[in-house]
TORKOL-4160 file (C-alpha; in steps of 0.2 Angstrom, whole numbers, padded with zeros to 4 digits, m for minus):
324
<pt num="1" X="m0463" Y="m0146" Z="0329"/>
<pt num="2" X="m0456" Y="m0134" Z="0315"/>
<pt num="3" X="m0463" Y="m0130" Z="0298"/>
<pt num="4" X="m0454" Y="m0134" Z="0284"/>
<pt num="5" X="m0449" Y="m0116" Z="0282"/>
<pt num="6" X="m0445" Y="m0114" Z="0301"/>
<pt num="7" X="m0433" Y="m0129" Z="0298"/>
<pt num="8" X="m0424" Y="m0119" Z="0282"/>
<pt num="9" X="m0418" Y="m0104" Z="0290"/>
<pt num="10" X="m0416" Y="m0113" Z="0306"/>
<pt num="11" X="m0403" Y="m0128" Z="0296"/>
<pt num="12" X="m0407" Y="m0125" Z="0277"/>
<pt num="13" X="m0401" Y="m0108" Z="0273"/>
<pt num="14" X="m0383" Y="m0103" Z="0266"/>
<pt num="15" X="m0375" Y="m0085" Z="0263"/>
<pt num="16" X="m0374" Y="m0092" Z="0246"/>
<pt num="17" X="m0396" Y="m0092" Z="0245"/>
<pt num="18" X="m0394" Y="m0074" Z="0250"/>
<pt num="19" X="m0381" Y="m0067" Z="0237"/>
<pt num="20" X="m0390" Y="m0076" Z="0222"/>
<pt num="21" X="m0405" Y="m0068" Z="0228"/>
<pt num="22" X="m0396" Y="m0053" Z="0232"/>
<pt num="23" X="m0387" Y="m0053" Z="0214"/>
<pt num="24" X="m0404" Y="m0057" Z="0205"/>
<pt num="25" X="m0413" Y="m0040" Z="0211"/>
<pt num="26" X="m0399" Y="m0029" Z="0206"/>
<pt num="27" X="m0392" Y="m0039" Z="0190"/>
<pt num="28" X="m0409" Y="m0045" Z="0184"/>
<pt num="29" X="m0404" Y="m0059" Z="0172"/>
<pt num="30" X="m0397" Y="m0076" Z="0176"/>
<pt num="31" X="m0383" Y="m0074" Z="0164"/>
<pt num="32" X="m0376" Y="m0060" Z="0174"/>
<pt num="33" X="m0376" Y="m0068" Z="0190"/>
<pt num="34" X="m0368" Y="m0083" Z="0181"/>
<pt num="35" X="m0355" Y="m0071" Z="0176"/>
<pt num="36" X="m0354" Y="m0063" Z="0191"/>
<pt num="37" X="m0352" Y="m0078" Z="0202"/>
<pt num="38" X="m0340" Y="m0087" Z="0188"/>
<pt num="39" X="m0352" Y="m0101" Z="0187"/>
<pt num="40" X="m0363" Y="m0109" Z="0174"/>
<pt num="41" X="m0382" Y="m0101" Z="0172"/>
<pt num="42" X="m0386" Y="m0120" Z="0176"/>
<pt num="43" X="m0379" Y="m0121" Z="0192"/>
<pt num="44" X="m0387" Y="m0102" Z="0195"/>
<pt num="45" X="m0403" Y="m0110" Z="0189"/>
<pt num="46" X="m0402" Y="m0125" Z="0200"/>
<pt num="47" X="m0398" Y="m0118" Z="0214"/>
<pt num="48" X="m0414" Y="m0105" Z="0213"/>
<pt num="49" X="m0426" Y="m0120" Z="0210"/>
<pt num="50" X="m0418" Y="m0129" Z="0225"/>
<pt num="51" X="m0421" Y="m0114" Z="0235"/>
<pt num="52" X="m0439" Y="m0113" Z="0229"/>
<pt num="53" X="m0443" Y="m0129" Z="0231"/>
<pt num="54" X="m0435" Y="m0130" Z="0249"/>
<pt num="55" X="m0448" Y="m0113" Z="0252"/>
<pt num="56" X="m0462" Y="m0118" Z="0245"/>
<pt num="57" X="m0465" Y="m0104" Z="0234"/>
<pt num="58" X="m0459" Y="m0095" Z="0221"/>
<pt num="59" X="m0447" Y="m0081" Z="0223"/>
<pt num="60" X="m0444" Y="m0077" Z="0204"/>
<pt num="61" X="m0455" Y="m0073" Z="0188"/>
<pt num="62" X="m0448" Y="m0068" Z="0169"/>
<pt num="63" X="m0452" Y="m0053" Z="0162"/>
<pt num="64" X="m0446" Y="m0053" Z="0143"/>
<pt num="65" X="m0426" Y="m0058" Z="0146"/>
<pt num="66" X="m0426" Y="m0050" Z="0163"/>
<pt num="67" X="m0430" Y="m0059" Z="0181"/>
<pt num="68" X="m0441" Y="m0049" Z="0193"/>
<pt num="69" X="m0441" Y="m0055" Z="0210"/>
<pt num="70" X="m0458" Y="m0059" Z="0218"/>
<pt num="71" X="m0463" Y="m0052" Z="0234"/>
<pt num="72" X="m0457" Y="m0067" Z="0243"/>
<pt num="73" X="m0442" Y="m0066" Z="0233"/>
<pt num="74" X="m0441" Y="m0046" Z="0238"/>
<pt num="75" X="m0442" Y="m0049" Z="0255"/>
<pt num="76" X="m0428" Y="m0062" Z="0254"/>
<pt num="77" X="m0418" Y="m0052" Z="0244"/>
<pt num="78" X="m0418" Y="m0035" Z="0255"/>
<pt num="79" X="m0415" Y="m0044" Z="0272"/>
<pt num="80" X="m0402" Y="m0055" Z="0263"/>
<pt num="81" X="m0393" Y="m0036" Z="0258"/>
<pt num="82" X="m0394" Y="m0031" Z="0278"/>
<pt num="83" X="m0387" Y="m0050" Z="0283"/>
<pt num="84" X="m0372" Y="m0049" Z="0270"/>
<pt num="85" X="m0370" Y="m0030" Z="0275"/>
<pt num="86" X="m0369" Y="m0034" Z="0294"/>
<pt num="87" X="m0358" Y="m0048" Z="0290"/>
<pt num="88" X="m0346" Y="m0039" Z="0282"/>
<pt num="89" X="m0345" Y="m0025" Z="0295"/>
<pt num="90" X="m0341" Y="m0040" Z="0307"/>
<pt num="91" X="m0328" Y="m0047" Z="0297"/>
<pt num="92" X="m0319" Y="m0030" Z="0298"/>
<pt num="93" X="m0323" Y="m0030" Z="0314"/>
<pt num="94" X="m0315" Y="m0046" Z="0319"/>
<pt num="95" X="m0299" Y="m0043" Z="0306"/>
<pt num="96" X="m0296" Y="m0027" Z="0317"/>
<pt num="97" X="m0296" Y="m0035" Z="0331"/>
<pt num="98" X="m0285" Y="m0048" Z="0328"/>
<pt num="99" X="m0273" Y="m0038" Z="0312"/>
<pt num="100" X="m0273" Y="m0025" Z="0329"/>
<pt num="101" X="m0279" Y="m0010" Z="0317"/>
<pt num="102" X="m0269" Y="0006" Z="0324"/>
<pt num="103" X="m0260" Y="0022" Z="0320"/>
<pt num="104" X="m0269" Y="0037" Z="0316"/>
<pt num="105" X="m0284" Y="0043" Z="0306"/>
<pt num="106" X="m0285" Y="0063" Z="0300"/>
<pt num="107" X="m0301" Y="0066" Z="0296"/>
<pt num="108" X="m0307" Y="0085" Z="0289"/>
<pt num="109" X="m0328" Y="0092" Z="0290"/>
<pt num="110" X="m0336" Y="0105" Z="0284"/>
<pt num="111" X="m0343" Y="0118" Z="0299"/>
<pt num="112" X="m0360" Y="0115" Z="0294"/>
<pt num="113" X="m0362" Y="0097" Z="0298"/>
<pt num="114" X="m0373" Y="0087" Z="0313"/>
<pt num="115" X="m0359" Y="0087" Z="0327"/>
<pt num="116" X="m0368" Y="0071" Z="0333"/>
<pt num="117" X="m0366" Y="0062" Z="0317"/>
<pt num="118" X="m0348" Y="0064" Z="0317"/>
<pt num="119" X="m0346" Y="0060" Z="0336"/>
<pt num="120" X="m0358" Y="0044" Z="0335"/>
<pt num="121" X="m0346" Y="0039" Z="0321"/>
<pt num="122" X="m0330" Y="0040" Z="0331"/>
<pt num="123" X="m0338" Y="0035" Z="0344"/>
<pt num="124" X="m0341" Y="0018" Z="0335"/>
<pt num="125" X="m0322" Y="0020" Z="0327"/>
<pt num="126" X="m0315" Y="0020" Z="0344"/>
<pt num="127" X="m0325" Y="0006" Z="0351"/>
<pt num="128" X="m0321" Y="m0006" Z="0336"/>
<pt num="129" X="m0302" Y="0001" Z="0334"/>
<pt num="130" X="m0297" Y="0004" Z="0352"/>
<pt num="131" X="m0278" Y="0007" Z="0347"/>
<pt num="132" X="m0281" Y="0018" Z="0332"/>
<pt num="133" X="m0282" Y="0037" Z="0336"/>
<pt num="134" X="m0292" Y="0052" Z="0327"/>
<pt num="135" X="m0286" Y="0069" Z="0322"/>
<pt num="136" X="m0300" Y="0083" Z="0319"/>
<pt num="137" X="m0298" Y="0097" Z="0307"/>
<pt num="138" X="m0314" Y="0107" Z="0301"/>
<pt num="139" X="m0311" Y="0121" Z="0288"/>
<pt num="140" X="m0319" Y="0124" Z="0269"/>
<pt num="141" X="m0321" Y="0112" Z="0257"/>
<pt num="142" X="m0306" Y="0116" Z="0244"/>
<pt num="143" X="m0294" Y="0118" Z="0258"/>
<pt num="144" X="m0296" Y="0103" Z="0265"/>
<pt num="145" X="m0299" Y="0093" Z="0247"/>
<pt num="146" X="m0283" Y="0098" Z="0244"/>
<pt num="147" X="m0274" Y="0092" Z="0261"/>
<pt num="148" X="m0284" Y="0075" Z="0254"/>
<pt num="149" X="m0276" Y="0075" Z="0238"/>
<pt num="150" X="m0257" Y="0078" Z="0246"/>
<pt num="151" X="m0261" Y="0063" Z="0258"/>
<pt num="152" X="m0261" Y="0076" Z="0273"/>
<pt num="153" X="m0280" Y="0069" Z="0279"/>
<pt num="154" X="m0287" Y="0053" Z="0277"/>
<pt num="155" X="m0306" Y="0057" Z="0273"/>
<pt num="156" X="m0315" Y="0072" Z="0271"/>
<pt num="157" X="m0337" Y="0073" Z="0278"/>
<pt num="158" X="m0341" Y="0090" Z="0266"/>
<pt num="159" X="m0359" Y="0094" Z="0261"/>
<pt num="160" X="m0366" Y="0094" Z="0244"/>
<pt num="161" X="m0352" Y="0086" Z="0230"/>
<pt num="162" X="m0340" Y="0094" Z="0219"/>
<pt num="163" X="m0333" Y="0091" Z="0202"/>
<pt num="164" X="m0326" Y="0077" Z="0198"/>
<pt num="165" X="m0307" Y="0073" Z="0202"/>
<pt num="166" X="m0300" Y="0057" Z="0196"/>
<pt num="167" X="m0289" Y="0054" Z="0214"/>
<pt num="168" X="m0303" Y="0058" Z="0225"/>
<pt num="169" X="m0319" Y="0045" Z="0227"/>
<pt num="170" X="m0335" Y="0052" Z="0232"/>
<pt num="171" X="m0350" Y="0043" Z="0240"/>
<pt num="172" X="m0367" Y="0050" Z="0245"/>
<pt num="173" X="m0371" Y="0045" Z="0263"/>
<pt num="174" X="m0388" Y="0054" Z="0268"/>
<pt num="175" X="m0397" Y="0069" Z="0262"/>
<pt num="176" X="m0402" Y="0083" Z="0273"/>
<pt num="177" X="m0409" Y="0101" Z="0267"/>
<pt num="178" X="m0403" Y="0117" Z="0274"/>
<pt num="179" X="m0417" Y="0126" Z="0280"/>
<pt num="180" X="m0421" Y="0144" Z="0284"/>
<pt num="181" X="m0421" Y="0151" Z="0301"/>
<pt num="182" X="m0425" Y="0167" Z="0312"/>
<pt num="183" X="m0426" Y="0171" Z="0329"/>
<pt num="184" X="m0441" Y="0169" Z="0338"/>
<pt num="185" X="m0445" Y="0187" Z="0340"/>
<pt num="186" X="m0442" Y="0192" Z="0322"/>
<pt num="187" X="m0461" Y="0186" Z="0315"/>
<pt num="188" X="m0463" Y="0182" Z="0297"/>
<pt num="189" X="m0480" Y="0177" Z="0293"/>
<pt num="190" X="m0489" Y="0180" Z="0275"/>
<pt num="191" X="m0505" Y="0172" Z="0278"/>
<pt num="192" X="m0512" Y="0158" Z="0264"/>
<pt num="193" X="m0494" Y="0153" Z="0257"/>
<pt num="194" X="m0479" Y="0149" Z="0261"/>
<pt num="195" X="m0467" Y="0160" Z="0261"/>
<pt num="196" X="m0455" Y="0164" Z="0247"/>
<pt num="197" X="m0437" Y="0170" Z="0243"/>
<pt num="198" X="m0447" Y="0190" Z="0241"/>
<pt num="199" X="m0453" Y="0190" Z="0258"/>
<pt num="200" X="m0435" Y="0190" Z="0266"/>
<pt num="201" X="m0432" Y="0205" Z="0256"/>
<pt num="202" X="m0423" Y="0219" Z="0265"/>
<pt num="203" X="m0419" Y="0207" Z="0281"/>
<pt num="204" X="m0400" Y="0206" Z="0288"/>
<pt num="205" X="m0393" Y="0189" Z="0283"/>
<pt num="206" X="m0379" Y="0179" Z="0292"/>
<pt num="207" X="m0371" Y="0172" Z="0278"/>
<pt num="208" X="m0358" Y="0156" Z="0275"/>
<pt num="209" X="m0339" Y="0160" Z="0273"/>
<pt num="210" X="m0337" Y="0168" Z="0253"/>
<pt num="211" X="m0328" Y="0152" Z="0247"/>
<pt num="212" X="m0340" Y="0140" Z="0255"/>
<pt num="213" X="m0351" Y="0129" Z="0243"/>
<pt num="214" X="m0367" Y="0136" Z="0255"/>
<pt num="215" X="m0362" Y="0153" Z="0251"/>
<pt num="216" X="m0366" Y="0151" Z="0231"/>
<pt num="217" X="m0381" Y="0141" Z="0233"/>
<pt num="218" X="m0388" Y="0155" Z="0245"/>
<pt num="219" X="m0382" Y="0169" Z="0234"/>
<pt num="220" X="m0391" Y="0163" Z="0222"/>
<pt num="221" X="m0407" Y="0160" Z="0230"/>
<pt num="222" X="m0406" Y="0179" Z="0234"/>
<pt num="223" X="m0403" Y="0184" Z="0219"/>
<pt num="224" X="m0420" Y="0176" Z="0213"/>
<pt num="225" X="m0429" Y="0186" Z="0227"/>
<pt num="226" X="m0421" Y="0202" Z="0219"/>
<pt num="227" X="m0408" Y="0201" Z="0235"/>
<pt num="228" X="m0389" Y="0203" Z="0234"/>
<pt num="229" X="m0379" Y="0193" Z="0246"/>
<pt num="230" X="m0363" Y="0206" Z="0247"/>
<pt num="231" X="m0377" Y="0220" Z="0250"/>
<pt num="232" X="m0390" Y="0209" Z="0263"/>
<pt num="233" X="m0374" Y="0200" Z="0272"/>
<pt num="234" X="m0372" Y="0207" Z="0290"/>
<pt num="235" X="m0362" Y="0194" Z="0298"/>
<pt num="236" X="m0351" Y="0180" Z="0289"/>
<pt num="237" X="m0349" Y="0168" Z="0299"/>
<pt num="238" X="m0347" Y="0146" Z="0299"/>
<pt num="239" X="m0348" Y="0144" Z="0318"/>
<pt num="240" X="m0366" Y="0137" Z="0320"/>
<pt num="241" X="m0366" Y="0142" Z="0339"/>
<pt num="242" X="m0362" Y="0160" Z="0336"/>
<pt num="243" X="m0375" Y="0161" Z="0324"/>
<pt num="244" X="m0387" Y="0155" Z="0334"/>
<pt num="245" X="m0385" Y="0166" Z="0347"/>
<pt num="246" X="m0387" Y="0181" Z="0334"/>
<pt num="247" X="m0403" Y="0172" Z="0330"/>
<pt num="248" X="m0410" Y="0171" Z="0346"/>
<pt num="249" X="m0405" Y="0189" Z="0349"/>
<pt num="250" X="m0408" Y="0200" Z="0337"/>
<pt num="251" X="m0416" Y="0203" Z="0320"/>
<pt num="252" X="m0408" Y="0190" Z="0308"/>
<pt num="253" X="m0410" Y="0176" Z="0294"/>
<pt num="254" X="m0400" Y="0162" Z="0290"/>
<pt num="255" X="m0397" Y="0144" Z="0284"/>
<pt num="256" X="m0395" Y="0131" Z="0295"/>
<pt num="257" X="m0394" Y="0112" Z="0293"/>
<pt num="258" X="m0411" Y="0102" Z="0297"/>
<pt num="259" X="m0402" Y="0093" Z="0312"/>
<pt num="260" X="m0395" Y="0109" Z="0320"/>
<pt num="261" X="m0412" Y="0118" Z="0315"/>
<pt num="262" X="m0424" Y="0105" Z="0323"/>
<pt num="263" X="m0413" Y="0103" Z="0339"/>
<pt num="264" X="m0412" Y="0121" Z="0342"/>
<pt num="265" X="m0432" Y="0129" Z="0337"/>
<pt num="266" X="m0436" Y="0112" Z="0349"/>
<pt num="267" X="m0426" Y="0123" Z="0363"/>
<pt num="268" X="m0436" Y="0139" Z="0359"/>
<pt num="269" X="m0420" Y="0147" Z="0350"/>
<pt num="270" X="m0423" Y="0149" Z="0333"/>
<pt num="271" X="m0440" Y="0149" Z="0322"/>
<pt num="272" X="m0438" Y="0137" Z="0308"/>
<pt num="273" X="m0447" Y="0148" Z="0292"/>
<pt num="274" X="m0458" Y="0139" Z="0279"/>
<pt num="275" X="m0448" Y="0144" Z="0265"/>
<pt num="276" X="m0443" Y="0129" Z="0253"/>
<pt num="277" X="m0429" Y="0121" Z="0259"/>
<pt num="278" X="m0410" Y="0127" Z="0250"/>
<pt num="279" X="m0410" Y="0108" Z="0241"/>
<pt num="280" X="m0394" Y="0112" Z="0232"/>
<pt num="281" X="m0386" Y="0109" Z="0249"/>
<pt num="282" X="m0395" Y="0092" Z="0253"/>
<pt num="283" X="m0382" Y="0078" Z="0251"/>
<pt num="284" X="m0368" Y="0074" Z="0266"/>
<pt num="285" X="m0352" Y="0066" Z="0257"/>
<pt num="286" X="m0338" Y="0056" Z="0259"/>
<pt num="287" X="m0322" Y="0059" Z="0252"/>
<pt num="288" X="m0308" Y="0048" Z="0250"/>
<pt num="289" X="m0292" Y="0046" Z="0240"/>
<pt num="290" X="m0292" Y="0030" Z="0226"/>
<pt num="291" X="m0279" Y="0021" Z="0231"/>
<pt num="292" X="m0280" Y="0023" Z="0249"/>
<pt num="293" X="m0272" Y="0009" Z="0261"/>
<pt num="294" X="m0276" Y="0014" Z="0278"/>
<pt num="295" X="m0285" Y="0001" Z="0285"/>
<pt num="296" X="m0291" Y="0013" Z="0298"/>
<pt num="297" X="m0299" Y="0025" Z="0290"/>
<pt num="298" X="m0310" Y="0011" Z="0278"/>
<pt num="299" X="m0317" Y="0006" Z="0296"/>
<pt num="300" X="m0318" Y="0024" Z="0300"/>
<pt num="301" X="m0325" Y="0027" Z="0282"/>
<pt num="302" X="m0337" Y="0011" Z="0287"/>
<pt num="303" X="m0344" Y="0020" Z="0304"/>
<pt num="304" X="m0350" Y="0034" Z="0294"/>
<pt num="305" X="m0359" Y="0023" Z="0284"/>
<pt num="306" X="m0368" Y="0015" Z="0299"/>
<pt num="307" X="m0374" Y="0031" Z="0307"/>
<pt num="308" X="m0380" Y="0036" Z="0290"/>
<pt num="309" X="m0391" Y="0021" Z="0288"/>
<pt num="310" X="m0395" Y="0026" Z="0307"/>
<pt num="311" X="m0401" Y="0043" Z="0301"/>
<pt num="312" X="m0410" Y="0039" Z="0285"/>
<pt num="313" X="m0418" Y="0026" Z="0298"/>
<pt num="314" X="m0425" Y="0038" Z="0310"/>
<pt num="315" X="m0441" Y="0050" Z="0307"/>
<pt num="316" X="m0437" Y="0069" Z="0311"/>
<pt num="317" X="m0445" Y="0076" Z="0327"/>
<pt num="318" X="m0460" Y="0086" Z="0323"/>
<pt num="319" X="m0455" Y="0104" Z="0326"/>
<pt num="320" X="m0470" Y="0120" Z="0324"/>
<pt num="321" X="m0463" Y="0130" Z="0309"/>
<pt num="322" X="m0467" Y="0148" Z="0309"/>
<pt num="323" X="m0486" Y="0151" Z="0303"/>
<pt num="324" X="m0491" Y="0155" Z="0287"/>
């Protein structure tokens, strides 16, 4: 025999239950969810209590003029986001399927993204648009916000953001430091602390491209250790396999993302140094034009989004840092 709560979400609930609770944690006031939904606060108010009562608790306390949920009403509302979320994937899902979204999606990177974050994503695209196609361009960031802005690509993945420009949306999809690296033969270790920008003093660096965004965050770290990236630079260089192999063969330093840093010390390639991470370089965005139409690239734009929520999901694999 159910429970009386067993027998609400088995025949009781509506997506209606989860978007007032949904629109209560973020709005916080009845009014604004009345206005929000176009309907009266009564009819918001009514609704709550019938849900309360139908529950068996209370999901909702006032605070002064504000509504803070309860930590049933928490719960409800944070699984209710993942069900209207998921529900609205498949709704695109189902409207490409039957709408038949095609044609082609150009789609630009920076060099210094996860390859397997992009790939899991088109990987997804593909399988959920099987008559839509996907052309790759990697390059620097200004180029290929520019080729965004004359409608030459589609969407643009780039790490860390840019100033604002009125045509060009931009959403943060996950955060992930670049970290400093070495080979495994070049030891850095200063007993008791971790290491600072002063111990890589007098070390050769493999830099970023000059015009990259990576390149001034590192040139300025530098300059802080009393370093000077024009004088310290032996190798300028974007492609993360070529540096790598400098790494792991001789005497070098460099930045590398957490992702391409983890997977290749966890090889026995590269040491990853205890040197605070470059955060100015943390965040992986989205671009996208405004006023975009391309049905294809919002479900491409949508993938991302998903293997984003995948990463923040998952825990990094423990990897031995260099000692300290």
């Amino acid at each position: 025999m159910q429970t009386p709560i067993e027998r609400f979400f088995s025949s009781g609930l509506r997506l209606t239950h989860l978007r007032l609770l949904a629109a209560l944690a973020d709005l916080k006031q009845v009014t604004k969810v009345a206005r929000a939904f176009n309907v009266t606060q009564a009819a918001v108010s009514k609704q709550l209590s019938e849900l309360e009562q139908a529950l068996g608790t209370e999901l909702t306390k006032r605070v002064g003029r504000n509504v803070v949920l309860t930590d049933v009403g928490e719960i409800f509302a944070s699984r209710g986001k993942e069900v209207l979320r998921q529900i609205g994937y498949a709704q695109r899902d189902v409207s490409s399927l039957i709408e038949g979204t095609a044609g082609k999606v150009t789609l630009g990177s920076v060099t210094t993204l996860s390859h397997s974050f992009i790939s899991n994503a088109v990987t997804n695209f593909i399988t959920r648009a099987p008559q839509a196609s996907i052309l790759f361009a990697e390059g620097l960031l200004d180029p290929l916000l520019n080729s965004l802005l004359n409608d030459e690509i589609d969407l643009v993945i780039a790490r860390t953001g840019t100033k604002e420009v009125p045509e060009i949306a931009q959403e943060v999809l996950y955060h992930e430091p670049c970290v400093f690296v070495t080979g495994t033969q070049n030891s850095l270790r200063v007993h008791g602390r971790p290491l600072s920008a002063h111990d890589l003093a007098g070390l050769k660096w493999i830099v970023p491209p000059q015009e990259s965004p990576s390149y001034k965050a590192l040139a300025l770290f530098m300059e802080k250790g009393g370093m000077n990236i024009a004088r310290d630079a032996a190798v300028e260089s974007s492609s993360v396999g070529l540096n790598v192999e400098l790494l792991s063969k001789g005497k070098f330093v460099a930045i590398l993302p957490m992702s391409y840093a983890y997977e290749y010390a966890a090889r026995g390639r590269i040491s990853i140094l205890s040197v605070p991470p470059l955060d100015t370089m943390r965040e992986v965005v989205l671009y996208q034009r405004r006023n975009t139409q391309n049905a294809a690239a919002q479900l491409l734009a949508d993938c991302f989004r998903i293997e984003a929520e995948n990463l923040t999901s998952q825990v990094s694999p423990q990897v031995e840092l260099d000692d300290v």
